[in-house]
ZAMARKOL-587206 format. One line per 2 residues: their letters; for each residue x, y, z of C-alpha. Coordinates in steps of 0.02 Angstrom, whole numbers, padded with zeros to 5 digits. Each point is the difference from the previous one (the first is absolute). Example, Ala and Ser with C-alpha at 12.3 -4.5 7.8 and 13.67 -1.06 7.14 Angstrom:
BEGIN
AS> 00615/-00225/00390; 00069/00172/-00033
REM end
This chain:
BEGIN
XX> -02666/-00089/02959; -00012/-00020/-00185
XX> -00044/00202/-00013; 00151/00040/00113
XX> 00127/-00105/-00115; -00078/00094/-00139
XX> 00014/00173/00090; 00206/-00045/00042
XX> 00017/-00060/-00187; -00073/00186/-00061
XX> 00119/00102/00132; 00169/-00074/-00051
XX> -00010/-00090/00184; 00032/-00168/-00056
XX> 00112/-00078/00135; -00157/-00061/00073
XX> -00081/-00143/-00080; -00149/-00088/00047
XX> 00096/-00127/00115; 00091/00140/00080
XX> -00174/00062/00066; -00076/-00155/00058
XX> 00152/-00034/00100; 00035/00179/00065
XX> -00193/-00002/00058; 00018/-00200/00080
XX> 00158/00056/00080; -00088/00140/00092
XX> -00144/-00068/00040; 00092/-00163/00076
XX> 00102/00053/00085; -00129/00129/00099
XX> -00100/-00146/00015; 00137/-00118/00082
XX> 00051/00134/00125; -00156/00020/00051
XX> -00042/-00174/00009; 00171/-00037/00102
XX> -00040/00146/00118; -00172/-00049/00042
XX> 00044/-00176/00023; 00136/00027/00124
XX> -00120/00118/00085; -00129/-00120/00033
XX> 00135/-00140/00050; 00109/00125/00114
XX> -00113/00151/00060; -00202/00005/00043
XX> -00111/00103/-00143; 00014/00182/00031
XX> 00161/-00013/00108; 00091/00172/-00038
XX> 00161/-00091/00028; -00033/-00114/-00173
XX> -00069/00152/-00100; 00135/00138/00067
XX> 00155/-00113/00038; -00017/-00157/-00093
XX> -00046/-00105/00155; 00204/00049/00049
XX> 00043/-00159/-00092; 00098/00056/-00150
XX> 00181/-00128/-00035; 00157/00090/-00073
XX> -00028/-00036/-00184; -00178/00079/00007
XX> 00066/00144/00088; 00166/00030/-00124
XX> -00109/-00025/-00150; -00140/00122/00074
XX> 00123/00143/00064; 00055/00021/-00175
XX> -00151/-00031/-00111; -00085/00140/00116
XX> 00160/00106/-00021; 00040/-00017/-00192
XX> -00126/00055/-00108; -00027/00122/-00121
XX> 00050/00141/00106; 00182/-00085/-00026
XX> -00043/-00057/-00212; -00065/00155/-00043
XX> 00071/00127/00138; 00178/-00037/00049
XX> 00026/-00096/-00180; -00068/00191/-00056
XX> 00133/00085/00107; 00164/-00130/-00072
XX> -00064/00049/-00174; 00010/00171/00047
XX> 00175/00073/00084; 00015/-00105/00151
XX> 00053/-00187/-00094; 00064/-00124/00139
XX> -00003/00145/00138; -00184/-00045/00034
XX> 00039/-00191/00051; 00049/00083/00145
XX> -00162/-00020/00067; -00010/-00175/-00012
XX> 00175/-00051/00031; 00005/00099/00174
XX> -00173/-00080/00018; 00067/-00160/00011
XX> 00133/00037/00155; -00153/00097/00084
XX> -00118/-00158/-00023; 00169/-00102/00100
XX> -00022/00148/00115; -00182/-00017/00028
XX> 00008/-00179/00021; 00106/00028/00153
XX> -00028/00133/00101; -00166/00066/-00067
XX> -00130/-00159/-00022; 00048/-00074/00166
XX> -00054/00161/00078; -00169/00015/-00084
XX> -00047/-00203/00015; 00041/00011/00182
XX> -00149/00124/00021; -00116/-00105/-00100
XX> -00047/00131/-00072; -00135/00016/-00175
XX> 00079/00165/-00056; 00150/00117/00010
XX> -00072/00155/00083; -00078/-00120/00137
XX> 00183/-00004/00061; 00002/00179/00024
XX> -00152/-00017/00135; 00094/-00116/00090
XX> 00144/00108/-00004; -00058/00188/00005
XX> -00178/-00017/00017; -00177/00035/-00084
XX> 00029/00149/-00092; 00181/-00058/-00069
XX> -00087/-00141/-00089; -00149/00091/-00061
XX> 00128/00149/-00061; 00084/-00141/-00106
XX> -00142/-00107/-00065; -00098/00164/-00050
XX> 00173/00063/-00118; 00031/-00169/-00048
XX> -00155/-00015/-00089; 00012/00155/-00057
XX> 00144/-00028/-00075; -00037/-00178/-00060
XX> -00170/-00007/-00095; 00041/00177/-00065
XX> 00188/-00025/-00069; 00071/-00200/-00009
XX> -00179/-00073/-00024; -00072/00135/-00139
XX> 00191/-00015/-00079; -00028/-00179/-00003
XX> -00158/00022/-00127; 00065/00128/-00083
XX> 00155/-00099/-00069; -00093/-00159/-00015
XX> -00113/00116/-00132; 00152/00060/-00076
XX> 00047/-00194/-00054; -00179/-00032/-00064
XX> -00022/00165/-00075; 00171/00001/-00111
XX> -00005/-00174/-00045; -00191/-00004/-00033
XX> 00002/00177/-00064; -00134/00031/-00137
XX> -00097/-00153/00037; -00166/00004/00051
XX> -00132/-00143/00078; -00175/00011/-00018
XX> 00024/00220/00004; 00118/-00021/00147
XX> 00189/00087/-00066; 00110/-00130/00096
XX> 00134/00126/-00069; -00071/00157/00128
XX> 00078/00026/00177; -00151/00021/00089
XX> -00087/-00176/-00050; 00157/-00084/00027
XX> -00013/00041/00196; -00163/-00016/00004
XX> 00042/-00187/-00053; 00158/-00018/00105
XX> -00095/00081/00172; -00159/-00115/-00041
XX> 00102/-00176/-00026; 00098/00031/00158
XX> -00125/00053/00118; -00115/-00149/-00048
XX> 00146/-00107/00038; 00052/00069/00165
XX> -00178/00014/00052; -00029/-00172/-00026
XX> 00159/-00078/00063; 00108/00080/00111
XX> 00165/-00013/00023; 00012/-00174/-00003
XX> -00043/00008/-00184; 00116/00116/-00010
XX> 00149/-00078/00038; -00039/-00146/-00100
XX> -00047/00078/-00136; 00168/00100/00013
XX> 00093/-00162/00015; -00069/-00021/-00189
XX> 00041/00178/-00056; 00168/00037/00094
XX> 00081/-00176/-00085; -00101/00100/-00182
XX> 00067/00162/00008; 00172/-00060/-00005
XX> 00006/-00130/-00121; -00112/00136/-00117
XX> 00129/00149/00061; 00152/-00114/-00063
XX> -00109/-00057/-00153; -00007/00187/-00046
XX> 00167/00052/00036; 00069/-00159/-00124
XX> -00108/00073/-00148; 00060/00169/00030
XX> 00176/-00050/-00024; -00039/-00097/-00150
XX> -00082/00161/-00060; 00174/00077/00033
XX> 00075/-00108/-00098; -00099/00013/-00157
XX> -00031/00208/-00010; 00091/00112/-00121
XX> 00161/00087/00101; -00041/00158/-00114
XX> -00165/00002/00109; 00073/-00089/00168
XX> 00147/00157/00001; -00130/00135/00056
XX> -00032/-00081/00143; 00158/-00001/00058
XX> 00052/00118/00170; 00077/00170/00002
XX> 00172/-00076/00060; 00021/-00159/-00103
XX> 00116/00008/-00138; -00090/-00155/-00109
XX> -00012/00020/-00166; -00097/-00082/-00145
XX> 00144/-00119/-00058; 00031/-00061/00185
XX> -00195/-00054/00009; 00014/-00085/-00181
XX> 00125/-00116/00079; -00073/-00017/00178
XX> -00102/-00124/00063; -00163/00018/00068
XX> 00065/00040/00204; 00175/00090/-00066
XX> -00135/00117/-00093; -00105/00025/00166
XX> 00176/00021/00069; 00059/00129/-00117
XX> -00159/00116/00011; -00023/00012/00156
XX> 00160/00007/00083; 00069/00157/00036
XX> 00205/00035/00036; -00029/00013/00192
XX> -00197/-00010/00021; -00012/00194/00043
XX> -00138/00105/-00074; 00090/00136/-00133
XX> -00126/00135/00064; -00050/00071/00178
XX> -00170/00018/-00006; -00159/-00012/-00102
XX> -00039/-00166/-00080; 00199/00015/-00108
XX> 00043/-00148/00124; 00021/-00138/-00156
XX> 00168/-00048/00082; 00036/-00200/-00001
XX> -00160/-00094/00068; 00106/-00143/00065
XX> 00076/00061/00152; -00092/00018/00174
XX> 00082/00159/00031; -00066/00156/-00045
XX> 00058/00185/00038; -00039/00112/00122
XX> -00112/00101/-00104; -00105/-00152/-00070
XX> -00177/00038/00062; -00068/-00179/00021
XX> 00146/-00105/00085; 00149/00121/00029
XX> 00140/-00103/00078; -00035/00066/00176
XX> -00148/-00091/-00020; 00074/-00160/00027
XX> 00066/00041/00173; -00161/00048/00060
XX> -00143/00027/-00075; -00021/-00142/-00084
XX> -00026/-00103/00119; -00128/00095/00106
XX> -00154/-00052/-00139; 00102/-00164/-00002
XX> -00025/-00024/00183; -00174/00072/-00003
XX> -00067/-00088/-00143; 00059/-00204/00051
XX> -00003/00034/00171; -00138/00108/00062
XX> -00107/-00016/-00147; -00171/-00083/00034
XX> -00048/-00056/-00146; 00182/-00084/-00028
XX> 00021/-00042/00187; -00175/-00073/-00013
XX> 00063/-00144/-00066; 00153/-00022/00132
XX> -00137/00005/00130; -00092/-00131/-00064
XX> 00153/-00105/00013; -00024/-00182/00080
XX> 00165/00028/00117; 00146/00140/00012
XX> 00085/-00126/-00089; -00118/-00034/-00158
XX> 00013/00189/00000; 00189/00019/00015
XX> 00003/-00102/-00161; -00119/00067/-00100
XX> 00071/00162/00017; 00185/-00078/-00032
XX> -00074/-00075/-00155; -00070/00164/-00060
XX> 00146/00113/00028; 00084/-00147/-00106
XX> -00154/00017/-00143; 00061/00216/00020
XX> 00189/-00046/-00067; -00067/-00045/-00174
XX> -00153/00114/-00022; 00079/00134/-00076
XX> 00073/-00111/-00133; -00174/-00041/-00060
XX> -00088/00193/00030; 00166/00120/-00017
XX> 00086/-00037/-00153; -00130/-00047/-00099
XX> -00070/00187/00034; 00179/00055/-00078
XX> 00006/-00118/-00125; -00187/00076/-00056
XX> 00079/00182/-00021; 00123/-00089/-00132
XX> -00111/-00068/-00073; -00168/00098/-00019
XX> 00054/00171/00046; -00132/00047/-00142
XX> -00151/-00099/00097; 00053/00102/00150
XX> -00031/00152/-00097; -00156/-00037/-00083
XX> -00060/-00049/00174; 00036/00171/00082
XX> -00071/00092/-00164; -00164/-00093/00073
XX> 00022/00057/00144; 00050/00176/-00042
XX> -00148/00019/-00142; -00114/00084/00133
XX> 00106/00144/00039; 00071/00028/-00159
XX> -00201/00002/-00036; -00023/00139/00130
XX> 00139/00097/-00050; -00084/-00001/-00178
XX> -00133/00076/00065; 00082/00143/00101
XX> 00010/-00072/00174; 00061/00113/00145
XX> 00095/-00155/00079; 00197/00007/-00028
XX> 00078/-00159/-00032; 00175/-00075/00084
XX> 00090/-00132/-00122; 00137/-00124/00004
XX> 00143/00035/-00092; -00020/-00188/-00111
XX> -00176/00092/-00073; 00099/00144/-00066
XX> 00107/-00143/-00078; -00131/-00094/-00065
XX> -00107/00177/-00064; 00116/00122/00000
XX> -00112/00120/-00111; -00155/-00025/00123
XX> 00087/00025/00158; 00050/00168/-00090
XX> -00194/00021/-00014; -00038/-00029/00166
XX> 00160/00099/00072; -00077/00146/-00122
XX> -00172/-00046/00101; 00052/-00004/00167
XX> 00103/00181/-00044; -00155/00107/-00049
XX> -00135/-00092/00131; 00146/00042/00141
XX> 00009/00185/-00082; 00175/-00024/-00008
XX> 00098/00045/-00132; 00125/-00139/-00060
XX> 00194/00006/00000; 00050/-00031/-00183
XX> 00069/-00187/00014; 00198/00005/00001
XX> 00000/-00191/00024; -00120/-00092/-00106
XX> 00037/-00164/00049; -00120/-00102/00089
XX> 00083/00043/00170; 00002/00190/-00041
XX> -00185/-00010/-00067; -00061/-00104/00187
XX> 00113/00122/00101; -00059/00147/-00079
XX> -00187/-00053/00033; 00032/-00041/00180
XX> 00077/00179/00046; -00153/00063/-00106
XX> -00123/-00110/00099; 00101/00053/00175
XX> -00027/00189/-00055; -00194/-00030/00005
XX> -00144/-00030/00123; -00128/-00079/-00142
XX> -00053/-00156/00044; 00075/-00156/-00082
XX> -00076/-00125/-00113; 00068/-00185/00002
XX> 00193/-00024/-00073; 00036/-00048/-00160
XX> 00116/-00149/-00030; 00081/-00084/-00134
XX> -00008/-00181/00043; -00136/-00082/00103
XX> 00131/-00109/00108; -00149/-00101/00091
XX> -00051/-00079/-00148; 00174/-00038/-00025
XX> -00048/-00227/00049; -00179/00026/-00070
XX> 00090/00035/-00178; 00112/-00121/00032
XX> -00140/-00142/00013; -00073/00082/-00146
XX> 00110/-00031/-00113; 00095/-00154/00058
XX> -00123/-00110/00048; -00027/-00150/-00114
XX> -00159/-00123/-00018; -00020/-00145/00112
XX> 00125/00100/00151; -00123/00161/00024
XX> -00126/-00047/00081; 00118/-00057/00143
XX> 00100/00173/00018; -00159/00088/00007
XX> -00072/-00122/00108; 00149/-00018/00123
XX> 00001/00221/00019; -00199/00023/00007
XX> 00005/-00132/00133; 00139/00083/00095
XX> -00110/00165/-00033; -00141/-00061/00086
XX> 00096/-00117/00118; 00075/00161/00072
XX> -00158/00092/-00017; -00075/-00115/00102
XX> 00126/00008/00155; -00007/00159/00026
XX> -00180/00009/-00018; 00015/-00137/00135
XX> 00122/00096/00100; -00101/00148/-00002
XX> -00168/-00070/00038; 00116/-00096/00152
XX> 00053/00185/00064; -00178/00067/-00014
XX> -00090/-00136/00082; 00102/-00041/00126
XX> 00099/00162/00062; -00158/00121/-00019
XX> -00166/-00081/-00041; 00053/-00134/00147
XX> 00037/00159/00124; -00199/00058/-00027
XX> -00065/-00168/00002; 00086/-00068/00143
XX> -00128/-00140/00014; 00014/-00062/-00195
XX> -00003/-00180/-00019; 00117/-00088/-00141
XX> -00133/-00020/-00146; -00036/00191/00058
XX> 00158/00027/-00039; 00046/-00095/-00136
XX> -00148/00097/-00073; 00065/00161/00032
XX> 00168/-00065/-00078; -00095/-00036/-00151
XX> -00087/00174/-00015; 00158/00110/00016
XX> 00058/-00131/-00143; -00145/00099/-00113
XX> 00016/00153/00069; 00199/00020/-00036
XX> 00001/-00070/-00160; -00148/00117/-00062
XX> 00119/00151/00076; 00161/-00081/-00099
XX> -00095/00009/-00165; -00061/00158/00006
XX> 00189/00065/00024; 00102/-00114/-00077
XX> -00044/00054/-00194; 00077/00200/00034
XX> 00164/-00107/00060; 00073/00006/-00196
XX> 00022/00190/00034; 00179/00017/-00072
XX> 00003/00147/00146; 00014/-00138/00120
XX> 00186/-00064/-00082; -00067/-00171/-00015
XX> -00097/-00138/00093; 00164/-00049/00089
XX> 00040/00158/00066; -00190/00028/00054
XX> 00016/-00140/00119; 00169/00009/00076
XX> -00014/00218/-00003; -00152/-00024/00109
XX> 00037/-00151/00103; 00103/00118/00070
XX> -00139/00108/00091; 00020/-00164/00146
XX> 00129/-00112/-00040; 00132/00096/00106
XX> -00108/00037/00148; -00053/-00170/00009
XX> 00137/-00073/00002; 00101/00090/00124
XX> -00145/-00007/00124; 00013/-00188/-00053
XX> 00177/-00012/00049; -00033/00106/00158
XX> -00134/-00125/00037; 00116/-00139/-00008
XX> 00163/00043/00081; -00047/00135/00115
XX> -00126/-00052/00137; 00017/00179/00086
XX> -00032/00110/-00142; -00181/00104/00028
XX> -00167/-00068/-00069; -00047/00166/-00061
XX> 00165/-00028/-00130; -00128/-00124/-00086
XX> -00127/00112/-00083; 00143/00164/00020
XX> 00111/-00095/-00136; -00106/-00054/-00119
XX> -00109/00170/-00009; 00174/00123/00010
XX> 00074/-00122/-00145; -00169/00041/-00108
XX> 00015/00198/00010; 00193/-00013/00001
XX> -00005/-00091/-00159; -00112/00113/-00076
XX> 00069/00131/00050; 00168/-00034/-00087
XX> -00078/-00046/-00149; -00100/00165/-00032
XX> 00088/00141/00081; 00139/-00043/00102
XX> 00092/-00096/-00179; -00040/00108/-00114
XX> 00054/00154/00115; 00174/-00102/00018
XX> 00024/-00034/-00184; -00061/00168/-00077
XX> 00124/00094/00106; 00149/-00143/-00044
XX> 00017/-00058/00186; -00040/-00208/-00067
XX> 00116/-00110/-00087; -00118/-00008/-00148
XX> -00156/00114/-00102; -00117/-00117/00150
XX> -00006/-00112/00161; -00042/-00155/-00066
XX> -00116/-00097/00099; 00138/-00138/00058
XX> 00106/00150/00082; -00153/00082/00085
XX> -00064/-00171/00063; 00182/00001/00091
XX> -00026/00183/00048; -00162/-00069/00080
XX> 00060/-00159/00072; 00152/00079/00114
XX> -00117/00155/00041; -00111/-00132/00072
XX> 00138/-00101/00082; 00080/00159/00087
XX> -00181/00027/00085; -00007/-00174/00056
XX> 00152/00012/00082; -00030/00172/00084
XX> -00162/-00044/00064; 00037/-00163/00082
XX> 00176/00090/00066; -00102/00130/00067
XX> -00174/-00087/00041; 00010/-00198/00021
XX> -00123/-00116/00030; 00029/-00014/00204
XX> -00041/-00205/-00032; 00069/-00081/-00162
XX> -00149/-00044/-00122; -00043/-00185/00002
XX> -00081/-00093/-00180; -00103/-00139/00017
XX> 00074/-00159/-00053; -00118/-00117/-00082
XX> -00007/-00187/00040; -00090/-00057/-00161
XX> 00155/00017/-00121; 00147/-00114/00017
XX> 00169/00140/00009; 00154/-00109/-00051
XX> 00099/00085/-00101; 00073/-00098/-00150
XX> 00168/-00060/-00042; -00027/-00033/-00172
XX> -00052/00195/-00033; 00143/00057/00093
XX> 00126/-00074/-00117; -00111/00029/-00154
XX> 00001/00181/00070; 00177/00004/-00018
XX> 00010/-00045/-00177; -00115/00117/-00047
XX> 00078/00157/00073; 00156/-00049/-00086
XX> -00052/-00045/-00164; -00079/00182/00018
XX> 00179/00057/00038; 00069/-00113/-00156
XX> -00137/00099/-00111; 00032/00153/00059
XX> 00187/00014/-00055; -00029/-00070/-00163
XX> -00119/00145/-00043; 00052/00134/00083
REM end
């Protein structure tokens, strides 16, 4: 301990004292250690040794506040602190809320009309609903893409951006030869802690655990945000005035006489929230409306009629290892509330996660840079040395190096063969556009891009450097517990899927410890297959760890869902349109995003330079619909399909969620016009 104080002391890291680490290690530890304890106490109370049921499901006895408290400790983690904070620093502001403010009227939704569906089957996961439905093969077709999709893309993000906290905050510190500061040891960690703690406990531990963490996360989120503003209020306006968007018209003597929110106001506020530029990443119009243009190519306005809502949908209510925890709900009603409670928890989230990740930008633009000269130090490397990659690059790193992005325009020029148009505009946007037409005009392959600021560091560098003695170690604590909290439900989730909608199918005989056991294995197994990925996740190619998860969610969050809603309101439609859906929503999809897009944009026949994954979701999503509606108009089921209805769950709905469902959609509505 003693070495590792000295080691902090040596670095310049010294917001960490002695204390800090005791208690940051004791927190951790504890807490594990309670959750387990409460899980496999209740397990021997409520459900025999071994029972699947107790392991899988939590014995189905989870109350309201467990389930609230669990929905969002599994849903807010560092994919939110370090991806969609990364994303408000960046161009997008307040427009990313979006997806937790709309979350919160689909969670009212879910309660309602989706949860009373799935508890009525009694079922353990979500594509068991689909063999009831459509059959075998529908259910297979979805459990096989949904893990796919899950231990390769949400789980592997997961690590990655829990190693991004511990790597920028612990950066050049090293234990007994291990860097903490490298990527790869960091999920190595991360993977390790969670699996152990899954393994052992279940979801039972789980959700208690989460009751602890959820209850963290936000008073450490508000914690964070409070410093930042103080922060505000004490830097230079000479330094605060770069920050500042393309449309705001703030100047240096405004901030000298603003107060610490008037300055947030006056930087980041735009004259009507627009972006000043149609394409590329010029889109540093205000960051504190909802609405964007047209042409934005994250959350374009049409986005919000739509698209949005289909990963909404998909995510809180046909997500297993989210709707895991609804299933394992003591009654429809416990459930009801629980989800009320969370969509309630959603309303305030982005207060703690969004503007801090603007407020960063304001205030540490020049830690953003340094961070993506790390990451950019390995190209710039290779094109030392005469690479034949060509590099892409965003038009921040030509303001941030303006005389090597000339270098590596100059590179990309002679390895493409290409002789260079002198530059008539030698701004940053006439250096970026003249090295995309160059890189258009060639068939070399591409190296990773080049950016200016390293946005997903954006909360790391803000715990960095405003994190005090004595009130660290429960920040850090509070987010590497919600990393491994969520970490450990979907590794729960996925092991759930595996054991019981494909290893159960070839071992139809399998008793519950047999089970359980298998359960247990797929735990290893998928966290083993998360590590190995989730360390090439920081590619800046992939626009961020935000985008990574959301861009491919939507290989199956549109099919699913609309053979979801087919499955629920239309008793006649086919059972082939199970498996059909899902499988023409993957090569749709990909389709559109590889060929079909660009073909579209390169020829001017899009609204924007690309689709962006919200609008090709909805391009998916009504594709899918108009099948489901031709093939049951054309083939119907001659005999309405019947579900099972399960007589172990008590399915009263409850009052008390209805009207707290109410209040939720319309402070939702409140927030919306205030920001838009």
């Amino acid at each position: 301990m003693y070495q590792l104080q000295f080691i902090l002391a040596q670095t310049g890291t010294n917001t960490m004292g002695t204390l800090d680490i005791v208690l940051f290690l004791v927190a951790i530890v504890g807490v594990i250690a309670f959750g387990i304890r409460q899980g496999n106490k209740e397990s021997a109370d409520e459900v025999k040794s071994g029972d699947a049921a107790g392991y899988f499901l939590a014995g189905r006895g989870l109350t309201w506040w467990l389930v609230g408290f669990s929905l969002i400790a599994a849903n807010i983690s560092t994919e939110q602190f370090v991806g969609m904070s990364g994303q408000a620093a960046d161009w997008l502001g307040m427009a990313i809320a979006s997806y937790e403010w709309m979350a919160a009227v689909t969670l009212v939704v879910t309660a309602f009309v989706f949860l009373p569906k799935l508890l009525r089957c009694g079922i353990y996961t979500i594509p068991e609903f689909l063999e009831y439905r459509y059959g075998v093969l529908s259910r297979s077709v979805m459990a096989v893409s949904t893990l796919v999709i899950l231990v390769g893309v949400p789980t592997a993000s997961v690590i990655y951006s829990g190693a991004k906290v511990v790597s920028v905050f612990f950066h050049d510190i090293s234990v007994l030869g291990v860097d903490l500061g490298s990527i790869t040891v960091g999920c190595w960690i991360i993977g390790a802690s969670a699996a152990l703690y899954v393994f052992v406990g279940g979801l039972k531990a789980c959700a208690w655990t989460d009751l602890i963490w959820g209850a963290a996360l936000i008073i450490g989120g508000a914690l964070v945000m409070f410093l930042a503003f103080g922060a505000m209020k004490d830097a230079k306006p000479a330094d605060l005035i770069l920050s500042k968007v393309n449309n705001s018209t703030a100047t240096v003597e405004d901030l000298e006489k603003a107060s610490a929110y008037e300055r947030f106001i006056l930087l980041n506020d735009g004259k009507d929230g627009e972006a000043v530029a149609a394409a590329g990443e010029n889109l540093e119009g205000g960051k504190l409306h909802m609405k964007r243009p047209i042409t934005d190519p994250a959350i374009p306005w049409t986005a919000l009629v739509l698209g949005l809502w289909i990963p909404n949908f998909f995510y809180w209510g046909l997500n297993q290892y989210i709707v895991q925890r609804t299933l394992g709900s003591k009654s429809l009603a416990e459930g009801q509330k629980g989800i009320v409670f969370a969509a309630a928890l959603k309303l305030i989230i982005p207060f703690i996660v969004v503007i801090p990740g603007i407020l960063c930008f304001n205030l540490y633009r020049s830690d953003l840079a340094e961070e993506a000269t790390k990451k950019n130090a390995v190209a710039i490397e290779e094109i030392g040395k005469g690479t034949t990659l060509v590099y892409p690059f965003a038009e921040n790193y030509v303001k941030t190096n303006p005389e090597q992005a000339l270098l590596v325009y100059a590179h990309n020029a002679k390895i493409a063969g290409i002789t260079p148009t002198p530059l008539t505009d030698s701004s940053a946007a006439g250096v970026f556009e003249a090295n995309n037409a160059l890189l258009a005009d060639t068939k070399a392959p591409k190296g990773s891009k080049l950016i200016g600021y390293d946005y997903d560091a954006a909360f790391p560098i803000l715990l960095r450097n405003l994190m005090k003695p004595g009130i660290t170690w429960f920040v850090l604590a509070a987010i590497f517990g919600a990393v491994v909290s969520s970490l450990a439900s979907m590794l729960n989730s996925a092991a759930t899927i595996a054991t019981m909608d494909i290893y159960q199918k070839f071992n139809k005989n399998a008793t519950q410890s047999q089970l359980v056991g298998a359960g247990k294995s797929f735990t290893l197994l998928f966290v083993l297959i998360a590590c190995l990925i989730a360390p090439f996740l920081g590619n800046p190619a992939f626009g961020g760890i935000f985008t990574i998860i959301q861009e491919f969610q939507g290989f199956i969050s549109p099919g699913i869902l609309a053979v979801f809603l087919f499955g629920f309101l239309a008793p006649r439609t086919p059972r082939y349109f199970g498996w059909l859906g899902i499988m023409v929503n993957i090569a749709l999809y990909g389709s559109i995003k590889w060929f079909v897009g660009p073909f579209l944009c390169a020829r001017g026949l899009w609204f924007s330079n690309e689709i962006s994954f919200l609008d090709r979701m909805s391009i998916c999503f009504l594709t899918i619909i108009f099948i489901g509606v031709v093939v049951t108009l054309l083939n119907p089921l001659q005999t309405p399909a019947k579900l099972p209805v399960s007589d172990t769950i008590v399915l009263e709905s409850s009052k008390t969620a209805k009207i707290g469902g109410v209040a939720v959609i319309v402070a939702m509505i409140v927030l919306y016009i205030m920001f838009w």
